[in-house]
FITORFI-257682 format. One record per residue: residue number from 1; residue in one letter; x, y, z of N, C-alpha, C in turn. Coordinates in nm, 2 decimals. Layout:
N
  resi  resn    n.c1    n.c2    n.c3   ca.c1   ca.c2   ca.c3    c.c1    c.c2    c.c3
   NUM     A       X       Y       Z       X       Y       Z       X       Y       Z
...
END
This chain:
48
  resi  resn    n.c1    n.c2    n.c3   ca.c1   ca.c2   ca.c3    c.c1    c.c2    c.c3
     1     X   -4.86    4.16    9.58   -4.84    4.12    9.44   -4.91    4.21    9.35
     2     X   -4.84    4.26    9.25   -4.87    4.35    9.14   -4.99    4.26    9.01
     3     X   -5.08    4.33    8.96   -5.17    4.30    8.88   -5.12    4.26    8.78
     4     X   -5.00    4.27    8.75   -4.89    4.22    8.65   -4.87    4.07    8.66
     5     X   -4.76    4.06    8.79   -4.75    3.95    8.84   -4.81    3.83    8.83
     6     X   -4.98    3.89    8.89   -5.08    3.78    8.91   -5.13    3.72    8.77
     7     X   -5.10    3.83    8.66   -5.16    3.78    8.53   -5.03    3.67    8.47
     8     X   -4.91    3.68    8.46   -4.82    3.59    8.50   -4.85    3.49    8.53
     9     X   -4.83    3.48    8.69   -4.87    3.39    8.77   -4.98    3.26    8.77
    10     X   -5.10    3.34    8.69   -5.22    3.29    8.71   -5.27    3.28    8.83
    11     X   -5.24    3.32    8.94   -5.30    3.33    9.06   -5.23    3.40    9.16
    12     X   -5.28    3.45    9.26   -5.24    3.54    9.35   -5.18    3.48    9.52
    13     X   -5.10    3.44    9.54   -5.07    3.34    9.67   -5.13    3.39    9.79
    14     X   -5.09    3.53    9.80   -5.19    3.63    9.89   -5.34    3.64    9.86
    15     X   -5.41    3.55    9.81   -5.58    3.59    9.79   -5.59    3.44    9.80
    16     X   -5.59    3.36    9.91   -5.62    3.22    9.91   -5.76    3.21    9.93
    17     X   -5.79    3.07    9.90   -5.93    3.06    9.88   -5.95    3.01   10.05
    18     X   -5.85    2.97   10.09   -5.91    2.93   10.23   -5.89    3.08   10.29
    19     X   -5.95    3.19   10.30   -5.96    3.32   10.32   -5.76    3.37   10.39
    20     X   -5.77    3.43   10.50   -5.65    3.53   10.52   -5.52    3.41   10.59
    21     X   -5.45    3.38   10.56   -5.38    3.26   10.58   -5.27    3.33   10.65
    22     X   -5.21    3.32   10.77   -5.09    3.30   10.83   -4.88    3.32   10.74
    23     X   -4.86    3.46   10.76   -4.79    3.42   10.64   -4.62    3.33   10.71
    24     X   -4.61    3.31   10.78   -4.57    3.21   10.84   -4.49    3.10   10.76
    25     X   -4.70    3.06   10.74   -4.69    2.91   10.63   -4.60    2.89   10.49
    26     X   -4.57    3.06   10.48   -4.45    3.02   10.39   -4.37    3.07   10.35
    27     X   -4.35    3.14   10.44   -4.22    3.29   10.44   -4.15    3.26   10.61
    28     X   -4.05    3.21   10.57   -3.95    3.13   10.72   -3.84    3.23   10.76
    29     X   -3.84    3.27   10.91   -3.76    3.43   10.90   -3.58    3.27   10.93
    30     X   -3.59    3.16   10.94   -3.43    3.12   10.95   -3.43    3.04   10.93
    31     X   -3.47    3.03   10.78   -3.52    2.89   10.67   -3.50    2.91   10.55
    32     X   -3.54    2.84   10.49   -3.56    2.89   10.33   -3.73    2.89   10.32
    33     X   -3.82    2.96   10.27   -3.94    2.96   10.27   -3.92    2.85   10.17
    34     X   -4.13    2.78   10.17   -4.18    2.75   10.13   -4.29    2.75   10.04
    35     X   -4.34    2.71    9.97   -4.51    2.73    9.90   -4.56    2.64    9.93
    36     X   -4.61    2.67   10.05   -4.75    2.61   10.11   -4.90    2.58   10.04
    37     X   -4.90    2.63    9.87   -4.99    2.60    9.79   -4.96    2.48    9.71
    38     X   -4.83    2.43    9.72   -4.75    2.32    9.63   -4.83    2.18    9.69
    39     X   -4.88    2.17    9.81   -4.93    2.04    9.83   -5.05    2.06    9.78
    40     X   -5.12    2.06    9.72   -5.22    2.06    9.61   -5.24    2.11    9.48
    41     X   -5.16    2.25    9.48   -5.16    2.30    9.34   -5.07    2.27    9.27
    42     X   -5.04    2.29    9.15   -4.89    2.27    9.11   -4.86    2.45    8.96
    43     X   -4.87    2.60    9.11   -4.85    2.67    9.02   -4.69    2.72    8.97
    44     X   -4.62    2.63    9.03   -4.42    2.69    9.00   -4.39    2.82    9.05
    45     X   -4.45    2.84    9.14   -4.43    2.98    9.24   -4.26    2.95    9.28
    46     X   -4.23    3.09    9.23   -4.09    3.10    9.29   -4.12    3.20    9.45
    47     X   -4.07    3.10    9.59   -4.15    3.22    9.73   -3.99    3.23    9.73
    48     X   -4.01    3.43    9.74   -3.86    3.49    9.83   -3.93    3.47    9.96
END
């Protein structure tokens, strides 16, 4: 994520506070991903 983005964004999904997170949790290779930050945050992340 670009320094652009994140000022956007307000936060970085790649810099979690629970340290290096699994990207798994929300990038699905025969799914539609998810935002695995949505169950607590509410930032309107659009995840490709």
């Amino acid at each position: 994520m670009t320094a652009h983005l994140e000022s956007e964004a307000g936060a970085n999904p790649h810099d979690s506070h629970y340290g290096e997170m699994e990207c798994p949790l929300c990038h699905k290779m025969h799914r539609e991903s998810e935002d695995y930050c949505a169950w607590c945050h509410a930032f309107g992340w659009e995840i490709r």
